[in-house]
N, C-alpha and C positions, 0 to 999 in steps of 0.2 A: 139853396143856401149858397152863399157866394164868401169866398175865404183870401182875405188879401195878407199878405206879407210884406213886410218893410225891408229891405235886406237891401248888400251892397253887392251881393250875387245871385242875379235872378235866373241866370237860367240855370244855378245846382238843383233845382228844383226838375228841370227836365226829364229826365232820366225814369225817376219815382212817379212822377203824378201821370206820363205816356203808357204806365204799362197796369196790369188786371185792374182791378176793380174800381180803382181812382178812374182809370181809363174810361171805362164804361158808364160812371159816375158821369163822367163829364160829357161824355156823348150822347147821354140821352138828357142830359141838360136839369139834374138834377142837382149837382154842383157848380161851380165856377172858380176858377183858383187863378186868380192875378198877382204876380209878383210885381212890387214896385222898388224899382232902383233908388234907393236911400242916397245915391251921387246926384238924381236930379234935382234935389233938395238942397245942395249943397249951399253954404257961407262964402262958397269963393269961387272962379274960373277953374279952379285948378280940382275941383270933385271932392275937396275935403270934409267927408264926417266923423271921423276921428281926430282926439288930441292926446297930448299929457298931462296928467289928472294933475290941480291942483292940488300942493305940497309933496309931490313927490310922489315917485312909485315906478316901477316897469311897466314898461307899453302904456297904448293909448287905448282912452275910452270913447264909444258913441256920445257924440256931443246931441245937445239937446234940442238946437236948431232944427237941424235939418228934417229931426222927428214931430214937431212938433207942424212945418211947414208941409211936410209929408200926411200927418192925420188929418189935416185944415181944410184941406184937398180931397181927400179920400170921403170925411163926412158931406162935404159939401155937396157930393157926389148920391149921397146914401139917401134915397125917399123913404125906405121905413120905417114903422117909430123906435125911434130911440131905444127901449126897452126890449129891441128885439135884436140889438148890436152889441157886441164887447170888445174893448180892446184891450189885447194880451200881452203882456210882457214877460218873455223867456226867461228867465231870473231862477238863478239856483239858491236865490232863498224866499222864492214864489210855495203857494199852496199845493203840494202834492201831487196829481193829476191820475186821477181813478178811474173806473167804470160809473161811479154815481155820477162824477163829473160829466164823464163823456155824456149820457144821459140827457144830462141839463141842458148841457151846449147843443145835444142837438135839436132845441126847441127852438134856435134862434135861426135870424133871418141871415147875419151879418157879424163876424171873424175878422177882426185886423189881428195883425201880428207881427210885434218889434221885435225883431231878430237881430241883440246885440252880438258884435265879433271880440275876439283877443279876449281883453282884460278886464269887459264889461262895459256900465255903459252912466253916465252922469245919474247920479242919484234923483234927479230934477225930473227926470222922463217918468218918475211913478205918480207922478201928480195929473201925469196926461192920458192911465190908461186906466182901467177898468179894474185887473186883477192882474196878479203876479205868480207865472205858473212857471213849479218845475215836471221833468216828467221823471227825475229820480234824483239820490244823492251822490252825483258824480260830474265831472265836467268836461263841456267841448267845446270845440274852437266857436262856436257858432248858434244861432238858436234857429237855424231853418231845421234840422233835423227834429229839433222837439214841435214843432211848428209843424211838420209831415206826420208825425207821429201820431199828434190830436186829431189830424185832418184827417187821418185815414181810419181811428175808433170813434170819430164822429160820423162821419160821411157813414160807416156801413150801418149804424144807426136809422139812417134815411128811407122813407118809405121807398121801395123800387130798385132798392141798392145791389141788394143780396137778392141770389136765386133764389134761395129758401129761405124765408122772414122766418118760418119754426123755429131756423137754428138758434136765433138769439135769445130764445126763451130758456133754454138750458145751458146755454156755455157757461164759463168760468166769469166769475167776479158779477154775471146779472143781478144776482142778490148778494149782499157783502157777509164775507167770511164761505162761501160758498165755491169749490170748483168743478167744472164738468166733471161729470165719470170718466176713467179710460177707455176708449174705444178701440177695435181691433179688424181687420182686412184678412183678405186671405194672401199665405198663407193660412192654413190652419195652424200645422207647424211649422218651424223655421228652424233651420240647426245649421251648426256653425264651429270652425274647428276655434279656438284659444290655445296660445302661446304662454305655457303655466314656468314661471321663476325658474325649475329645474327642468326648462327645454322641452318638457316632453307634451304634447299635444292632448287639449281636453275638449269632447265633444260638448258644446252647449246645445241644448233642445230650450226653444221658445214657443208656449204654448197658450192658446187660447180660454179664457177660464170657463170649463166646463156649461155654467148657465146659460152661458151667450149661444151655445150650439146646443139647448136644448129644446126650444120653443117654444116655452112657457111662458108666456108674458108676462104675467103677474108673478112670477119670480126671477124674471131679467129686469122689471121693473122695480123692486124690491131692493133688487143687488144695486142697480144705479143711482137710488137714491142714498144707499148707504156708502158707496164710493164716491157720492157728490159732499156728502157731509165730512170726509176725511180729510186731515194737512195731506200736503204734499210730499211731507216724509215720509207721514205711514202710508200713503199712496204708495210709495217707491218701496218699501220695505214687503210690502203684499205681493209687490207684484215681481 
């Protein structure tokens, strides 16, 4: 799978996609991840993709040019079919971005991604992409970081990605409404002093839940599937 980015800063991407599993992803050449400079795109000598939005407003937005001349490029580029490319637009009032999602995406051959900055980005550039994804309800300077985010719950998706392909079978969100069980390491116990309101010092003990040290499998199997079915309140509140 090959995953490009549009951005006006390619190498923030550095840092995340050189280290674990992205890493390795790309070493055995199971992924590809190209960032393209949205400045060589640009309308002017001078690297402009941004402006001030028509009628007013603060800061400036990604102008539509230089994305447009950027995706023109990049398909031209693309020999697979069509139906196995999307291109994404970072948008905080884009579709969601789930575990079903991730899923879908990782059936495809081919990931572009308009990574708008500041204050957003000309209304005109959703007619150029595919779908409009957020990855929650909150805002950032920038959309490479929602751009990593997909790359990297798609990518471990991928055949060969993960040491253990089992694990994907039971984690959290693989079927929706669903999250993994809590797991547990040794210790067996863990104890720990607390600093209680009236100064004076409370031992905590942190302990293993009994079944997990019994070695019953069919009733460690029992317990996980009942702790897979719980919120993550009453998760917290059990344990």
């Amino acid at each position: 799978m090959k995953f490009h980015l549009l951005t006006i800063f390619p190498e923030i991407l550095d840092s995340y996609i050189n280290k674990g599993m992205i890493r390795i992803a790309r070493e055995k050449k199971i992924i590809t991840i190209e960032a393209h400079n949205l400045r060589d795109f640009a309308v002017d000598k001078h690297g402009t993709v941004d402006d001030r939005p028509y009628g007013g407003g603060p800061g400036q937005i990604l102008m539509i040019e230089p994305v447009y001349k950027a995706l023109k490029k990049i398909k031209a580029g693309i020999k697979t079919p069509k139906q196995k490319t999307k291109v994404i637009l970072l948008s905080a009032k884009g579709k969601k971005w789930n575990q079903q999602l991730a899923q879908k995406f990782s059936k495809l051959d081919q990931i572009i991604f308009v990574c708008p900055r500041y204050e957003g980005h000309d209304e005109r550039i959703v007619k150029l992409v595919d779908e409009e994804i957020s990855i929650g309800d909150f805002v950032l300077t920038g959309g490479e970081l929602g751009a990593l985010v997909i790359i990297d719950s798609v990518s471990r998706l991928l055949p060969g990605v993960l040491g253990e392909p089992e694990s994907l079978k039971e984690e959290s969100h693989a079927t929706p409404g669903f999250l993994e069980y809590p797991q547990y390491s040794r210790p067996e116990i863990f104890e720990y002093t607390q600093r209680q309101k009236n100064l004076k010092q409370k031992k905590i003990k942190l302990t293993v839940p009994p079944v997990l040290l019994s070695g019953h499998h069919k009733n460690i199997t029992n317990w996980r599937n009942e702790q897979s079915k719980t919120t993550e309140n009453e998760r917290t509140e059990n344990t």
